[in-house]
N, C-alpha and C positions, 0 to 999 in steps of 0.2 A: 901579541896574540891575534890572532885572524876567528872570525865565526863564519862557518859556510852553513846558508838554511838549509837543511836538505829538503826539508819537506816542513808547510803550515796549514795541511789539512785537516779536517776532523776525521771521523771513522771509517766515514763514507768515502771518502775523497771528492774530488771535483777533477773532473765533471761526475756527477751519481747516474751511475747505471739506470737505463730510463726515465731520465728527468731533460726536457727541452728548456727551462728556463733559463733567462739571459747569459747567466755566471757560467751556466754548462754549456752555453753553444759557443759563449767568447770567445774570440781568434788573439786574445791579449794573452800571453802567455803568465799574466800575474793571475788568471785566474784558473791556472792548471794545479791542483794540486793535491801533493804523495801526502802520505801521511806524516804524522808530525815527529819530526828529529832533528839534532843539530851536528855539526862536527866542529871541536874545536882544534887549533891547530898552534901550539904555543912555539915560544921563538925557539925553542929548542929539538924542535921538529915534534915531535909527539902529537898523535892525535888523540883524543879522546869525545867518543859518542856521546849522546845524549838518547838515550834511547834507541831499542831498535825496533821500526816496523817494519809491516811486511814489504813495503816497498823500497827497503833496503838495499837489494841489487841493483834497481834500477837508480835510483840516487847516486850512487857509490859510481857506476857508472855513468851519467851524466856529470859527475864531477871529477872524474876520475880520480878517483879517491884508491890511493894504492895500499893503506896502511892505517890500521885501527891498533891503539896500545891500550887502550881501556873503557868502558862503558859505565855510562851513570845512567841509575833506571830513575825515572820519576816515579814510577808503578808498574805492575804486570798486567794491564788490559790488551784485551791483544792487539790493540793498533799501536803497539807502544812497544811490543815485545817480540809477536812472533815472525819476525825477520832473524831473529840470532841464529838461525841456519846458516843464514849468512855472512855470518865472521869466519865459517872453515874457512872462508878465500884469503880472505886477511891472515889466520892461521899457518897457511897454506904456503901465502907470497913472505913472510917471514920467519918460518920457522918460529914461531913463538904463542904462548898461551897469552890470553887474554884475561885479564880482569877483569871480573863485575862486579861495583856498588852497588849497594843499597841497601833501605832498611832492612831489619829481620825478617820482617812478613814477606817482603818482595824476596829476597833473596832463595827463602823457604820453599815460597811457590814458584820458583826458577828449577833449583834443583828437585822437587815434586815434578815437574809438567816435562822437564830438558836434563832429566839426570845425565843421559848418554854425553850429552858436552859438557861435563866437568870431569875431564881428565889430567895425568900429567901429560908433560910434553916426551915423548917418545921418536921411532922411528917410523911411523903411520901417521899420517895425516888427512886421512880421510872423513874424519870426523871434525867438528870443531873440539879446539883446548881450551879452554876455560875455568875457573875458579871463581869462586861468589867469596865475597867480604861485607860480612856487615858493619853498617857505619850509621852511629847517629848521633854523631858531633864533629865539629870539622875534621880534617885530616890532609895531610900533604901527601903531591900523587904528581911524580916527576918535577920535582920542587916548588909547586904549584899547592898552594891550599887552595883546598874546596869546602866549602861551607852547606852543609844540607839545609834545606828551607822549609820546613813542615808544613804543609797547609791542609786543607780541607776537601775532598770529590765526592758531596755528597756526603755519606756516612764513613768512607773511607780519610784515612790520613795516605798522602802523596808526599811526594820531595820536591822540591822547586832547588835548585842549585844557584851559589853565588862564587864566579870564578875571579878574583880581582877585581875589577869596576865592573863584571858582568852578572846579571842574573837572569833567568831562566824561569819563569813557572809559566805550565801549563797544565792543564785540566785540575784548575781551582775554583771551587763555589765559594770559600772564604781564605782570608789568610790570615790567621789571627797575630794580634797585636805586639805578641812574643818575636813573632817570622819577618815583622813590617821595621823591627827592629833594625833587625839583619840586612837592610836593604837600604838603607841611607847612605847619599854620596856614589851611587850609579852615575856610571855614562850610558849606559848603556842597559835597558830591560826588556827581555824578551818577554809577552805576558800574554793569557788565554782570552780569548772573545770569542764566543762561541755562534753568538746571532745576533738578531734584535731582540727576538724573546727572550724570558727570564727561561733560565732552565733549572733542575734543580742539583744539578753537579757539576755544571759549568755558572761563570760570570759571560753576562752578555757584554753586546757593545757601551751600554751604560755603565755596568759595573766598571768596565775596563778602564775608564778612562775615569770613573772618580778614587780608583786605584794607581792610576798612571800619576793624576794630579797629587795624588796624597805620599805614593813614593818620590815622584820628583826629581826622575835618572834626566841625563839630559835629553836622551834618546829612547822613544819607546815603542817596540815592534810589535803586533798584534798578530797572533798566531795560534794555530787549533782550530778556523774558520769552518761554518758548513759554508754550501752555495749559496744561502741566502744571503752572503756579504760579498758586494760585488766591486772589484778593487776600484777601480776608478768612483763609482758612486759613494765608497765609503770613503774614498781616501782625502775629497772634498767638504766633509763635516767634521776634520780632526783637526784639531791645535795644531800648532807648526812641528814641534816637540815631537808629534805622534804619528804612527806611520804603519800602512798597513803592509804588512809581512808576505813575500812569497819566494817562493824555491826558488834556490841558488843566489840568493843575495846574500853579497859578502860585507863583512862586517871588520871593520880594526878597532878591535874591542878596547884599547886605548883612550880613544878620543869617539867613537861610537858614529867616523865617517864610512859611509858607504863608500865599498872599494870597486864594485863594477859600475856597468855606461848606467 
């Protein structure tokens, strides 16, 4: 399996709309970045999202991403969500509907907010096809078990996903002890760091990394960033292990080697 970051920004993105500080004026392209999503790409060609935000299109095309087979929501906030306009394309280039996980709640507020794209598949495709499935215990999805990871954003509960040696949580303020479970024996964890500061729905850079040491993947990516984490300057205070996360870094979620220069 392959992991393409699409995007490891926070809400804001980076560079933030009228902000000059260093992260936002950087010519280093680790510190450009869409909002936060993944694509995974199993040896069996299938892809499956991890979220869709609004900068959706543009990811999909910077990686040319031709084919979406199914979506996994962490949550419905809208840096997380309202890009699903943009699966008609995917729709579109394969004639086929798309599946969405996720909890009850998330699924609920999908069809609430995006009724119009949950249709069948027909002779129109002008619309996105889509279907919600709720899931809240593992489940296999193209021979592939997926594991849901429950954690914490603040008052809300979120999903954190564990795909074979890979896990995924982003925008967690805890992860309780039940979910830490589920995460033993990574290669590979993609996980949320929000700033310096403590916040109160996100884990900051501290959090993250007495999280990182307590899971113990071999490999662990930091992602959900605002621009107060500037890659080079954080990327010299982490463990060897530890590694800061930006768009379009490819992952062989295998062995958890970076696959591009």
């Amino acid at each position: 399996m392959q992991l393409t970051v699409l995007g490891v920004g926070s809400s804001a993105g980076t560079p933030v709309i009228g902000c000059d500080c260093k992260t936002c004026v950087s010519t280093d392209p680790r510190n450009k970045r869409t909002r936060c999503s993944s694509a995974i790409t199993l040896t069996s060609g299938e892809v499956i999202l991890i979220d869709t935000g609004p900068d959706l299109r543009q990811q999909a095309l910077r990686e040319q991403l031709r084919r979406v087979d199914a979506v996994l929501y962490t949550h419905t906030h809208a840096d997380h969500l309202n890009g699903i306009d943009d699966l008609r394309s995917f729709c579109q280039l394969n004639r086929r509907q798309i599946p969405l996980y996720g909890s009850l709640d998330h699924m609920g507020h999908i069809s609430a907010r995006f009724g119009y794209t949950l249709r069948e598949p027909s002779d129109y495709w002008d619309l996105p096809v889509l279907s919600t499935n709720q899931v809240d215990a593992p489940f296999v999805l193209f021979g592939q078990e997926i594991i849901p990871v429950p954690a914490r954003h603040g008052r809300a509960i979120v999903y954190g996903y564990r795909i074979g040696n890979m896990a995924y949580l982003t925008d967690v303020s805890e992860i309780p002890e039940s979910s830490l479970e589920l995460l033993t024996g990574l290669d590979v964890l993609l996980l949320d760091c929000l700033r310096y500061k403590p916040h109160h729905t996100h884990i900051n850079l501290e959090q993250s990394l007495v999280y990182a040491e307590r899971i113990g993947a071999r490999q662990t990516y930091l992602i959900h960033m605002t621009h107060e984490l500037e890659y080079n300057e954080v990327s010299q205070t982490l463990p060897s292990n530890v590694h800061v996360g930006y768009d379009g870094l490819q992952l062989d979620i295998a062995d958890g080697c970076k696959l591009d220069a």
